[in-house]
C-alpha positions as CSV (number, residue, x, y, z in Angstrom):
1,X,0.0,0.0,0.0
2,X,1.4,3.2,-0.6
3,X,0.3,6.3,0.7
4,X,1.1,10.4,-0.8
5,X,2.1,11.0,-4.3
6,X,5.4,10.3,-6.4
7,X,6.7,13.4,-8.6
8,X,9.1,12.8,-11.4
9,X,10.8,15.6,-12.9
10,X,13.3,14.9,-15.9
11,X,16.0,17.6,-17.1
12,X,18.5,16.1,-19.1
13,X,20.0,13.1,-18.0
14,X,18.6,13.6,-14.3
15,X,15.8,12.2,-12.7
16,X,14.5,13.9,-9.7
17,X,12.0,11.6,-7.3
18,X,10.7,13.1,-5.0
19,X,8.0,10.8,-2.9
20,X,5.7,12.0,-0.2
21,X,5.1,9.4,2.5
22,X,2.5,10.6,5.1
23,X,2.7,9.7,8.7
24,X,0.0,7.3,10.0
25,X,-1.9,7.5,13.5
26,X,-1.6,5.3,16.0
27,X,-5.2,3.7,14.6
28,X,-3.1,2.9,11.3
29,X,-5.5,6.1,9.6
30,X,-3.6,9.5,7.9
31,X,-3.3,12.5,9.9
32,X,-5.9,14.3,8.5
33,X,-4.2,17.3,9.3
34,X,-0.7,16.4,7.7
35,X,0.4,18.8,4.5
36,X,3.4,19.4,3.7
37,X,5.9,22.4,4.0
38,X,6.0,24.7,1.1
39,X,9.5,25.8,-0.2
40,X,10.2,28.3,2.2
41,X,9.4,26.2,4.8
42,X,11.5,23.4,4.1
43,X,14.5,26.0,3.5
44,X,13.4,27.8,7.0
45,X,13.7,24.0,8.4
46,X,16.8,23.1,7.1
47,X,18.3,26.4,7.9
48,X,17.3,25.7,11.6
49,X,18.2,22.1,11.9
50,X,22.2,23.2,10.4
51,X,22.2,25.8,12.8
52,X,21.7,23.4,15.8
53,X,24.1,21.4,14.8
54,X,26.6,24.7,15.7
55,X,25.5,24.7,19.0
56,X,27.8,24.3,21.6
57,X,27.7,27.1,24.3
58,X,24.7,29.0,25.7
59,X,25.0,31.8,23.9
60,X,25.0,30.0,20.7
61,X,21.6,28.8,21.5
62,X,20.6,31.8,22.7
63,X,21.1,33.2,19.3
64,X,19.7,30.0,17.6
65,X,16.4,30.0,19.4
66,X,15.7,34.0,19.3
67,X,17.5,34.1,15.9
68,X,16.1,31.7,13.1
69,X,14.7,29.8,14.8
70,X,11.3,32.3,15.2
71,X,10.8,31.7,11.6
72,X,9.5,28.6,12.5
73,X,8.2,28.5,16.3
74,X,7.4,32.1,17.2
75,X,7.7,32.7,21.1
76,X,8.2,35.0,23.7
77,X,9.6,33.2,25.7
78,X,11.7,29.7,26.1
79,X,11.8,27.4,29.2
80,X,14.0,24.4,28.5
81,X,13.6,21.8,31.6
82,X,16.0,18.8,31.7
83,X,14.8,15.9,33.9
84,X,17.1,15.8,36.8
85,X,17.2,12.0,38.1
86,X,14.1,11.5,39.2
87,X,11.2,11.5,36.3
88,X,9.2,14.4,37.6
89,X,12.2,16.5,38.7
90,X,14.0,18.8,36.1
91,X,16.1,21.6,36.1
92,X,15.2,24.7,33.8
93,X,16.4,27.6,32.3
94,X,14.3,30.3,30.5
95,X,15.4,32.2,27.3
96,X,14.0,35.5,25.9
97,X,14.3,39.1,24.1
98,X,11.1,40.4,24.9
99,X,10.7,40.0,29.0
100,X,13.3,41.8,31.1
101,X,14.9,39.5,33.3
102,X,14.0,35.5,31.6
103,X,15.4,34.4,35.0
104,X,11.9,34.5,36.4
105,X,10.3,32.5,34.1
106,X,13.3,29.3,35.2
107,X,12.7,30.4,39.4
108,X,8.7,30.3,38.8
109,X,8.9,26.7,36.8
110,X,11.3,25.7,39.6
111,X,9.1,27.0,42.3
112,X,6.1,25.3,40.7
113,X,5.8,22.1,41.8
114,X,2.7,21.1,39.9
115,X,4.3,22.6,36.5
116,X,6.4,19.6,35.7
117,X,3.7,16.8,36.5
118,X,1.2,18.7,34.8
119,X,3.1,19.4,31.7
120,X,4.2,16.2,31.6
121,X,0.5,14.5,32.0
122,X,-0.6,16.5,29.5
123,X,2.1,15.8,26.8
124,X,1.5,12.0,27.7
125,X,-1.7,11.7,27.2
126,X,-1.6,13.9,23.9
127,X,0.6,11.1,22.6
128,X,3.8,12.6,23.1
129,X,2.7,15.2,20.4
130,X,3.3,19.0,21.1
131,X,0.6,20.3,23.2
132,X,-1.0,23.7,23.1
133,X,-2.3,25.4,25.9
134,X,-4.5,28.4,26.3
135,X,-3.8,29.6,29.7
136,X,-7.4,31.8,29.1
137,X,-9.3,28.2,29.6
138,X,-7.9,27.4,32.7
139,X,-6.9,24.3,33.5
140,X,-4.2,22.5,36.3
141,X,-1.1,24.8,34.7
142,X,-3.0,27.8,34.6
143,X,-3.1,28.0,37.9
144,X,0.4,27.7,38.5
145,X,3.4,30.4,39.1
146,X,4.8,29.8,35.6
147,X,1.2,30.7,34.3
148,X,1.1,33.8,36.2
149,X,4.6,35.0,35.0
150,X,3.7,34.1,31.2
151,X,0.2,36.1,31.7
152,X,2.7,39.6,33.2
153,X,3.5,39.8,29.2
154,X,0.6,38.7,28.2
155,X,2.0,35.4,26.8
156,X,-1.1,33.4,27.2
157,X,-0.7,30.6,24.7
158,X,1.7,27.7,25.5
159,X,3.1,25.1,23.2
160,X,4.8,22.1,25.2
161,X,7.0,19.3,23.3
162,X,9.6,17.2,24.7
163,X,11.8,14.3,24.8
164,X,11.2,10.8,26.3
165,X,13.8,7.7,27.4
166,X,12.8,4.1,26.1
167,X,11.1,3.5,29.2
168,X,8.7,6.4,28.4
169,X,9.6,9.1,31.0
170,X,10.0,12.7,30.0
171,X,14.2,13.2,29.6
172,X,13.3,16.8,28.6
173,X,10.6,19.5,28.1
174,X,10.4,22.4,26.1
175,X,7.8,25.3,26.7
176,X,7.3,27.5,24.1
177,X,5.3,31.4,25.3
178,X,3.9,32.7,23.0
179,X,1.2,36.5,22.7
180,X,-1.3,35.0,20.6
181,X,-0.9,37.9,17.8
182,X,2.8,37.0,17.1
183,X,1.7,33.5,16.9
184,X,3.3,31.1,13.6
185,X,1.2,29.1,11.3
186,X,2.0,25.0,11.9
187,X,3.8,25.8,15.0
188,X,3.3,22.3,16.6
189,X,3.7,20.3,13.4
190,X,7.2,22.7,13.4
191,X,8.3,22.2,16.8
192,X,7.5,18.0,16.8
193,X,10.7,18.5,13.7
194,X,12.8,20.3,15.6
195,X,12.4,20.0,19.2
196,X,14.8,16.6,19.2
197,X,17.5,19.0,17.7
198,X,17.0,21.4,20.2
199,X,17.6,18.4,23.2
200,X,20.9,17.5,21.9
201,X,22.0,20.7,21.4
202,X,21.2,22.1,24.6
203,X,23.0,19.0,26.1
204,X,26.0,20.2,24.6
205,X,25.6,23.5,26.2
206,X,25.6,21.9,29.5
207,X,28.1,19.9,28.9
208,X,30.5,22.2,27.6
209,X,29.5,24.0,31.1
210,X,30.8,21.7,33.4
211,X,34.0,20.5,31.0
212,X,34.9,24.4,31.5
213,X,34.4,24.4,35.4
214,X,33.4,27.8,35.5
215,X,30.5,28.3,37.9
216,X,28.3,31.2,38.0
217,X,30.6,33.1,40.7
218,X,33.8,33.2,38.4
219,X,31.2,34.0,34.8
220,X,30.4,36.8,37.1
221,X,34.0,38.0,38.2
222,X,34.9,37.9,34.5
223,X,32.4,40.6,33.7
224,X,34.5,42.8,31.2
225,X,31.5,45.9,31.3
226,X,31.7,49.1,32.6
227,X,28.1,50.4,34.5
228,X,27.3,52.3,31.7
229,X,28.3,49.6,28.7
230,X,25.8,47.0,31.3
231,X,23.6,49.8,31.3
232,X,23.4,50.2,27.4
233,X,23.3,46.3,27.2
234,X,20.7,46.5,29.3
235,X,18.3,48.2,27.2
236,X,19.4,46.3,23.8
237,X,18.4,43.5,25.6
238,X,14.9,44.7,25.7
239,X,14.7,45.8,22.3
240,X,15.8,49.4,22.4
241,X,17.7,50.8,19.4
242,X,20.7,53.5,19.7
243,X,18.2,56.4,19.0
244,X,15.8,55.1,22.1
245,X,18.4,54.3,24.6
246,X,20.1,57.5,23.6
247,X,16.9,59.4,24.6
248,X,16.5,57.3,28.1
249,X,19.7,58.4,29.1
250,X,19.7,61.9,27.6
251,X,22.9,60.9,25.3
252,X,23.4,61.3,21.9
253,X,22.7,58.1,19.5
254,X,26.3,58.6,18.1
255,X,27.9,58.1,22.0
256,X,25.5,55.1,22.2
257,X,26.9,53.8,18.9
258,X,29.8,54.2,20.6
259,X,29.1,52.3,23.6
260,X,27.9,49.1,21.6
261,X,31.0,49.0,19.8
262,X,32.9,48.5,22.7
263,X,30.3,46.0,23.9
264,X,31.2,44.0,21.1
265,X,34.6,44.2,21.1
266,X,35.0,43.2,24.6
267,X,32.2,40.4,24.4
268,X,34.1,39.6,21.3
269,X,31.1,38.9,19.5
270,X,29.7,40.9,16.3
271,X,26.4,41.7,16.6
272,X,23.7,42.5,19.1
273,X,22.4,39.4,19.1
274,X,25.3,37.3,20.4
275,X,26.5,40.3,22.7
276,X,23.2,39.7,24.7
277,X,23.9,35.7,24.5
278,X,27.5,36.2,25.9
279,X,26.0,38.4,28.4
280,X,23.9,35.7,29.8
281,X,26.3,33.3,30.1
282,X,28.4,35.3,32.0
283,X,25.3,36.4,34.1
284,X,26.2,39.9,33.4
285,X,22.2,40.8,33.3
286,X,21.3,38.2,35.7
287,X,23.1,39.7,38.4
């Protein structure tokens, strides 16, 4: 039996098959709901999965996932959770550009202790598909700290995929925020392709972490910023461009231009993007 359509196109010598296999359901039936990406889609995808593979520190993914990788699953906000021995217990850290400090969003999902079980529950019984939640309807995680945090920015719909171990316990979850306006078309059918890229690259994160032995105390002692350049850095990492943060501090755009050159140069990174990614990692705007 085959299912989907074969294409053939011939230009000169060269054959081109391309032949589209559609996933069944667990009851053996198509997903009624299964098309496939168009062109820029697939390019947005691929794009994506070749950037996870150059993922190796924390501000790399930091880039990645509120770089590119909004093309495809459009959030607010990130929490990655990473089950932490026991199956409901996991360890989480939040990415974003749009909320001022993402360190909340990690404390309120560890403070939570209903988050994890009910996240989990939920992605179970959805068949270990992404699950979407409108914090609006209620429900168990609604109710919880995370959900109240998520609501501040008015990030009330929540897309939850993850990883499992062959035993069928959750090795990793992944929370996507989103403000239902800035939402992406396909989002789940997006995030089920690339979630299992995202688990193995944030692994390597971690690992490269502990390899380097550098604990949050010595990130912090490192911090290369004057007040004013973690000032400036500050506001880019909420959005603000030279000409706003000039007018917050009563400076001229051409002094803040300034500033963020020497950001760059002493984050060694090149753009402001990464500087904001390097910042992180040394907790320079967590602290």
């Amino acid at each position: 039996m085959q299912f989907g359509h074969t294409t053939e196109v011939t230009k000169d010598t060269r054959v081109i098959r391309i032949a589209d296999a559609a996933p069944e359901a667990a009851s053996g039936e198509l997903r009624a709901d299964f098309a496939l990406p168009d062109v820029l889609q697939l390019e947005g995808l691929i794009l994506n999965l070749d950037a996870a593979l150059r993922v190796h520190t924390r501000p790399h993914f930091f880039s990645w996932t509120q770089g590119i990788l909004q093309s495809l699953v459009r959030h607010e906000v990130l929490v990655c959770a990473l089950r932490n021995g026991q199956p409901l217990s996991f360890r989480a850290e939040a990415y974003s550009t749009h909320a001022a400090n993402a360190g909340a969003f990690s404390d309120a999902f560890a403070q939570d202790t209903g988050a994890a079980p009910n996240l989990v529950r939920g992605w179970e019984e959805n068949g270990f598909r992404p699950l979407a939640i409108d914090l609006a309807e209620g429900g168990p995680f609604a109710a919880g700290a995370l959900a109240r945090e998520l609501a501040r920015i008015g990030a009330s719909r929540v897309l939850v995929h993850g990883t499992h171990d062959p035993s069928g316990q959750a090795a990793s979850l992944f929370v996507f925020a989103s403000q239902p306006a800035t939402l992406r078309p396909r989002q789940d059918y997006f995030a089920e392709l690339v979630v299992p890229a995202m688990h193995v690259a944030w692994l390597r994160t971690q690992l490269v972490r502990n390899e380097g032995g550098a604990g949050p105390k010595a990130a912090a002692a490192a911090n290369p910023l004057t007040a004013r350049e973690k000032e400036i850095l500050g506001w880019i990492y909420l959005g603000k461009s030279n000409y706003e943060i000039g007018a917050i501090l009563k400076i001229s755009p051409l002094t803040v231009k300034n500033h963020v050159q020497k950001i760059l140069r002493k984050l060694d990174v090149v753009n402001r993007t990464q500087a904001i990614g390097k910042a992180l990692e040394l907790r320079i705007l967590n602290t």
